[in-house]
N, C-alpha and C positions, 0 to 999 in steps of 0.2 A: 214128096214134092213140096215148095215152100213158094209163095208167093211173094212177092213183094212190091210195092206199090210207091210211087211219089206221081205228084201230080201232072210231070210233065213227063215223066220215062217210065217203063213199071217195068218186073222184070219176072220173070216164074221160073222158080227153082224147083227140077223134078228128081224124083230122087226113088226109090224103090217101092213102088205101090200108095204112096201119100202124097196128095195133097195138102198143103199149109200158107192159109194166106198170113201178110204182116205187111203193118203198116209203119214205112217210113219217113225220115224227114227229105224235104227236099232236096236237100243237099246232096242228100244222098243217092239222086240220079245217078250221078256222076261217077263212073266205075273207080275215081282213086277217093272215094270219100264212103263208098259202103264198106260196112263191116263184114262183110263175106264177098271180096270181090272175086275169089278164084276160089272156092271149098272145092275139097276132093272126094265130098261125096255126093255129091249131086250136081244137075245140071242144069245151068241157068239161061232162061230164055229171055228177051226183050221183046215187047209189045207195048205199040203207041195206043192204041185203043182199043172198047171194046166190043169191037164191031171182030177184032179176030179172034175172040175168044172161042167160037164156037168153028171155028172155020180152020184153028191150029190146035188148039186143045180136047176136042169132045172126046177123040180115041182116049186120051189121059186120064180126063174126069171119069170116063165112064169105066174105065177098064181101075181105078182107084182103088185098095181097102177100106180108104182115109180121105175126105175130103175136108180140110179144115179153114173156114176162111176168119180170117183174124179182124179185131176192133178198128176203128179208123183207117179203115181201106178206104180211097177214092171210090164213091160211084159203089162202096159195098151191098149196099141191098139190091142194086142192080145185079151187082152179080150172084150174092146168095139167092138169088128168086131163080138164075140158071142153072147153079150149081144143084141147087137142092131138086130141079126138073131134071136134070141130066145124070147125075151120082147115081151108080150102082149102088155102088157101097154107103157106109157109114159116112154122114157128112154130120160137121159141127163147128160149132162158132164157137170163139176162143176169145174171150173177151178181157182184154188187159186195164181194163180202168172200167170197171165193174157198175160202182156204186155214180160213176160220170152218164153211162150208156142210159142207166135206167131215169135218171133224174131225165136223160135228153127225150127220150122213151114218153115221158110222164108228161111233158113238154111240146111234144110234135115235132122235135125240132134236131131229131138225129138221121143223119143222111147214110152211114154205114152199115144198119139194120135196122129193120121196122119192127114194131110189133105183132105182125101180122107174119112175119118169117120167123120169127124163133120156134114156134110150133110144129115149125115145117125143119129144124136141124133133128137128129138124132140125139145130139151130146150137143151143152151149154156149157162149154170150158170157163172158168175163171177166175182171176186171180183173188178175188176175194173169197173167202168162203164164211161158215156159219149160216146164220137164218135166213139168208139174203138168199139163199142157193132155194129154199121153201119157196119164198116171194117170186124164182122166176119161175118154178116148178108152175106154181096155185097163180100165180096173177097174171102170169105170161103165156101156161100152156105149155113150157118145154117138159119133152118127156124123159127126160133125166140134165139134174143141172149138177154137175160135181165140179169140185175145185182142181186147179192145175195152177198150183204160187209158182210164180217166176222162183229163179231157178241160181246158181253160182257153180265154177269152173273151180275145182279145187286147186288145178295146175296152174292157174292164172292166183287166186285172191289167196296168200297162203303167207304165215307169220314171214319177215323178215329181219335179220339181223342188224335194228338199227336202232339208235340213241332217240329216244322221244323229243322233237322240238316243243309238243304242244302240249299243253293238258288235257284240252280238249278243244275237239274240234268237227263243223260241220260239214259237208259235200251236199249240194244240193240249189239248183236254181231259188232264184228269188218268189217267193209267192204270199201273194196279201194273207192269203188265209194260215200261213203259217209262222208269218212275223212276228205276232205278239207272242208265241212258243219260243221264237228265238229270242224276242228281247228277254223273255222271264230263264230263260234255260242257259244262256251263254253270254250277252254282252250284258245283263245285271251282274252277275257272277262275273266276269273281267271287271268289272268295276268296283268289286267288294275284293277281289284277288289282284292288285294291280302286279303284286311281284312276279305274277303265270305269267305265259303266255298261252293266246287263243288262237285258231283260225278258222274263219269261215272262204270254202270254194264253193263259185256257182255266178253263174253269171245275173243281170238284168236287176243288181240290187239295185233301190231309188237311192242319186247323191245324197239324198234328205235325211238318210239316215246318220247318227253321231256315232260313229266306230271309239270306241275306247282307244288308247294309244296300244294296249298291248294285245289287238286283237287284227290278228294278219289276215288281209284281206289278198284273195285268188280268184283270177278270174275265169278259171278254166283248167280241170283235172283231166289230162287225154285217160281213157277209159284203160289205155295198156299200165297207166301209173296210180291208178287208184291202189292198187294193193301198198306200195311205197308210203302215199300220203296216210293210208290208215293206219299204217305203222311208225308213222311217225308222230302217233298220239299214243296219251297212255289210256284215253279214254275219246271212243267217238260218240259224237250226239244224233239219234235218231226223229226227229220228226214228223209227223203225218198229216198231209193234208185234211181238211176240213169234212169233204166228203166219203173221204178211209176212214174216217174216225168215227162219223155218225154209222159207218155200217159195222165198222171192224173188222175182223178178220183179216186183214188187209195188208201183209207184210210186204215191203219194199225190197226190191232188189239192194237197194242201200243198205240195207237192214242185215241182211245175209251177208253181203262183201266184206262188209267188216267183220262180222262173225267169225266168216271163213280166214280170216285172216288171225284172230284170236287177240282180238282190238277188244276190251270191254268197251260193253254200250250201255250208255246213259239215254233213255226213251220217256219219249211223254207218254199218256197212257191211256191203255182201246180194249176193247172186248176183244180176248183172242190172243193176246200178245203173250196171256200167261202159258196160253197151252201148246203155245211154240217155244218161248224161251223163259222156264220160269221163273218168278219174280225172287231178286236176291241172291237166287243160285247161277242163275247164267245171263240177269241184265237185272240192270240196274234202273226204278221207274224214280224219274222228277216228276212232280205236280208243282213244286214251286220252287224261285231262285236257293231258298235254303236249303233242301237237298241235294242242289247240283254243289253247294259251296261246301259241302259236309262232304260228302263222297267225294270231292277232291282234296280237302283241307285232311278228313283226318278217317277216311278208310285205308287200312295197313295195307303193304304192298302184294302180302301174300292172298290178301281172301281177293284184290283186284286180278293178280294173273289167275285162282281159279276161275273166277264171274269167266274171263275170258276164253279159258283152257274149254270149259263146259259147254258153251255155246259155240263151240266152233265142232265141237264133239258132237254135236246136235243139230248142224245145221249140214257137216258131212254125210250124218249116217242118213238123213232123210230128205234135204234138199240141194242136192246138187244136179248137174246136168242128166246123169246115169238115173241118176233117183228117178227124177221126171220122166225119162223113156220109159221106165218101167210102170209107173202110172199111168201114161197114156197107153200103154198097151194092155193095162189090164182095164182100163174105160172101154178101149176099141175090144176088147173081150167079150165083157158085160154086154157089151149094144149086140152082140153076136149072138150070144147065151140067148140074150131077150127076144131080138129076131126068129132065133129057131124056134124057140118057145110060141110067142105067136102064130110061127105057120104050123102050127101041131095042135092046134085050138079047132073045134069044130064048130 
């Protein structure tokens, strides 16, 4: 079962013994603007509020394997406080902006989980992992926190057969805490390269900013043409926001699409980055404009298509969509194993 959520529509997607909440944008009410408007393996309900949770769902939740309610759900610690009272089974929060939740957490000031309910999930899903997964175990109380990275569709993000426009280039909204990366990582570099060309897609950049002449500006990559646009670099730029960075471990779906596509990547650099894609052999790390203008000026062409060949090699055999099923089922395993085990305890 999968949940999904906008402020003014929500919608619950049931599917064979799971639960899975996720939160979307609002836009995405609107049945021609969600990303699964018609899947053919599950079933999708609508619900205006949640006064019908319990009144059309408890056979569901309760009859569940899996109850999973996702980060920035409206009204979410309202509902994980039912969920977690109602669930048979295995229930767990899945948390896609990991190192955001806990700062809100630290704060008082996060409305989709309290602190006071994580103790109360089975499984602490999330996409960040490393040390931070300790931090929610010992400072949170949850009794198992394991990671679950977002994920790539190999049928969708996959090499295609096309002429590079760009040398490099970024996909990714606008965000203060990651500007200064981008000034030092791609428009210093277009301004030391004028004969390249650059581009950056993503919307809500400030006019304020001085774009080089040769660096193309997008305001918007529909999600079906992303593989295209990363093919149409010989090298994509990876970024991370401020708060991925201070935790780490914290790969981006950006991160992986290009991968899968066998786009080398040019990445700033985090704890963790190495033990996903190691450094030199399958991406490429900037720390400052001179290695972005070196690795484009004068890395030969053959060790760039390996970087790329290696990390798409790497990101098939262990993050892709299938990959991930198979992690979560052997989480939903482990919480099984540990349940029996405790009722065997005298």
């Amino acid at each position: 079962m999968t949940l999904l959520h906008a402020p003014s529509r929500r919608e619950l997607m049931l599917g064979a013994g799971v639960l899975f909440a996720w939160a979307h944008w609002p836009k995405l009410a609107r049945a021609d603007y969600r990303d699964l408007p018609l899947p053919d393996y599950c079933t999708v309900e609508l619900y205006e509020t949640l006064r019908e949770f319990p009144r059309r769902f408890a056979p569901l939740i309760t009859g569940a394997d899996l109850v999973i309610l996702g980060s920035y759900v409206p009204d979410g610690a309202a509902i994980g406080e039912w969920l977690t009272s109602s669930a048979r089974g295995i229930t767990a929060f899945y948390d896609i902006d990991t190192p955001v939740t806990l700062a809100a957490l630290n704060h008082g000031r996060c409305d989709y989980v309290s602190a006071a309910l994580i103790p109360r999930f089975d499984l602490y899903l999330s996409f960040s992992g490393g040390p931070v997964l300790d931090l929610i175990e010992s400072g949170f109380g949850s009794p198992r926190a394991l990671p679950l990275y977002c994920a790539v569709d190999p049928t969708v993000h996959a090499p295609r057969a096309a002429e590079p426009r760009w040398q490099l280039g970024y996909l990714g909204t606008y965000s203060a805490d990651r500007q200064d990366a981008l000034e030092r990582l791609l428009i210093a570099p277009a301004r030391r390269l004028p004969d390249l060309r650059f581009v950056v897609a993503g919307a809500q950049y400030p006019d304020s900013i001085d774009w080089p002449a040769n660096v193309d500006r997008i305001e918007h990559v529909a999600p079906q043409t992303h593989a295209d646009f990363y093919c149409s670099q010989r090298y994509a730029l990876n970024l991370t926001r401020g708060e991925m960075m201070e935790v780490g471990f914290s790969p981006s779906v950006r991160l992986f699409e290009a991968a899968a596509c066998g786009t080398p990547i040019i990445s700033d650099r985090w704890a963790g980055l190495d033990e996903l894609l190691p450094h030199g052999h399958a991406i490429l790390i900037a720390d400052h404009t001179d290695d972005v203008v070196s690795a484009l000026r004068d890395l030969d062409d053959a060790r760039r298509v390996r970087v790329g060949v290696m990390a798409r090699d790497i990101i098939l055999a262990g993050h892709s969509g299938v990959a991930r099923a198979h992690e979560l089922e052997q989480h939903l395993c482990g919480c099984l194993e540990q349940h029996r085990a405790a009722a065997f305890q005298p």
